[in-house]
C-alpha positions in Angstrom: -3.2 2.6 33.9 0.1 0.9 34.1 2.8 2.9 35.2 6.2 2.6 32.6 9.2 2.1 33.1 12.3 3.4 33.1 15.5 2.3 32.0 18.7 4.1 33.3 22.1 4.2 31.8 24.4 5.6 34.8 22.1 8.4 36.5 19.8 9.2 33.6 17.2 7.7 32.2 17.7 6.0 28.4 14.5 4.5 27.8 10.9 4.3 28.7 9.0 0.9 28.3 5.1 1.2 27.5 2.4 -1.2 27.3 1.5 -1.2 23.7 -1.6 0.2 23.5 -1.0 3.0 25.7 2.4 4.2 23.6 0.0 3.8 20.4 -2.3 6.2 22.3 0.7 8.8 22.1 1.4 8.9 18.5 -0.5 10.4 15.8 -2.3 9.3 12.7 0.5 8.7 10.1 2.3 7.3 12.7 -0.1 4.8 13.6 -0.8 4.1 9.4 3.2 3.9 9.2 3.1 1.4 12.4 0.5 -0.8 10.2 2.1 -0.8 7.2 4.9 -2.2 8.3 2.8 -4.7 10.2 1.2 -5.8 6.8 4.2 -5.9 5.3 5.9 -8.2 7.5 3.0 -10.5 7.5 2.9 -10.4 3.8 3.1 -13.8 2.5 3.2 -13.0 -1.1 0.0 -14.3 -1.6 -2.5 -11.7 -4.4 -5.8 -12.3 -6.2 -6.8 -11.4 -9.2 -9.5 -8.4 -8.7 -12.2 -10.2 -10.5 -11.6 -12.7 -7.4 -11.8 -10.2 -4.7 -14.7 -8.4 -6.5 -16.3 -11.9 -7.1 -16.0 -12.5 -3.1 -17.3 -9.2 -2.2 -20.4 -9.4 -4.2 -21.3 -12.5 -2.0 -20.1 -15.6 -4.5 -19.0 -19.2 -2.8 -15.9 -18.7 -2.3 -15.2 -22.6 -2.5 -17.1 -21.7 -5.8 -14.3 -18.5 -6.7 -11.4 -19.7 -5.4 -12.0 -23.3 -7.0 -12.5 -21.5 -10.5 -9.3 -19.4 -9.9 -7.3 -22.8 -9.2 -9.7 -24.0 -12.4 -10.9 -27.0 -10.7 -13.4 -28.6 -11.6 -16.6 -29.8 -9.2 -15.1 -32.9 -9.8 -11.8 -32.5 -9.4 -12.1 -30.8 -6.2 -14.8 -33.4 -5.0 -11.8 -36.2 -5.8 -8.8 -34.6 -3.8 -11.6 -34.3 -1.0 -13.0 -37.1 -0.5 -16.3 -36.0 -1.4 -18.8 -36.3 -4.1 -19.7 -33.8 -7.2 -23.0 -33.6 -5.6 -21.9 -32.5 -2.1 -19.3 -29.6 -3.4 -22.7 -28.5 -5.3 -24.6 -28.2 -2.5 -21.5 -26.7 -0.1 -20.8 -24.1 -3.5 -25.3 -23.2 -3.2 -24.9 -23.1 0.5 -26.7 -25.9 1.2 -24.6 -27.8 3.0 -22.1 -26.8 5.8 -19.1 -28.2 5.6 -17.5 -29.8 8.8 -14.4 -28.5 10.2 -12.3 -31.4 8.7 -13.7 -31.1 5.9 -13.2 -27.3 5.7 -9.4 -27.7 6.7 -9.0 -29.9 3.9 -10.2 -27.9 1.0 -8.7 -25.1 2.5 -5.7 -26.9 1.8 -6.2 -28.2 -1.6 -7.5 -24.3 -2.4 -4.4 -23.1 -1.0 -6.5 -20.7 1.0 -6.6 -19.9 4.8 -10.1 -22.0 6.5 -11.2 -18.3 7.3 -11.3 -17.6 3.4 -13.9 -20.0 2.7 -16.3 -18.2 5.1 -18.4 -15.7 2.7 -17.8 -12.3 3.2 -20.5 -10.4 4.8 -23.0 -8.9 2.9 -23.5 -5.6 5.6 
């Protein structure tokens, strides 16, 4: 455990300076929800899916496949700003092919999408 400090003003002390996860081990639940929201918040980029997308994602579709359709690409037109073939988004949308990093990074970025979001979501 890491000992805090303390900060004086004149003889007394004013503040108290925690490693993080030991002040979030003094507050309670609603504080700790609160503390997260405004986390999420300030990350917020703006950014929202329809819920046929997220429900789309969760049910295990491609999401090259979903978030492609959301864009309404084409096969074709997404094979074209990639560099790639028809064929080869096909077999990336079946899960027949893996896609290489570069390759990822740059559909991510025509898809507008982080190169985490292309991963499928877990079917647990």
């Amino acid at each position: 455990m890491i000992k805090p400090q303390f900060i004086y003003q004149g003889d007394e002390p004013a503040f108290v300076v925690l490693p993080y996860a030991e002040w979030l081990a003094t507050i309670d639940e609603d504080q700790a929800d609160e503390i997260a929201l405004q986390q999420a918040r300030a990350a917020d980029d703006g950014t929202r899916y329809p819920q046929e997308v997220v429900t789309r994602l969760m049910d295990g579709e491609s999401p090259i496949r979903v978030y492609r359709e959301f864009h309404e690409l084409t096969q074709e037109q997404l094979a074209e700003k990639a560099g790639v073939t028809k064929v080869y988004i096909g077999q990336l949308e079946r899960g027949e092919r893996n896609m290489s990093p570069k390759l990822r990074a740059k559909i991510a970025v025509i898809l507008d999408v982080d190169n985490d979001d292309l991963t499928p979501w877990s079917q647990d």
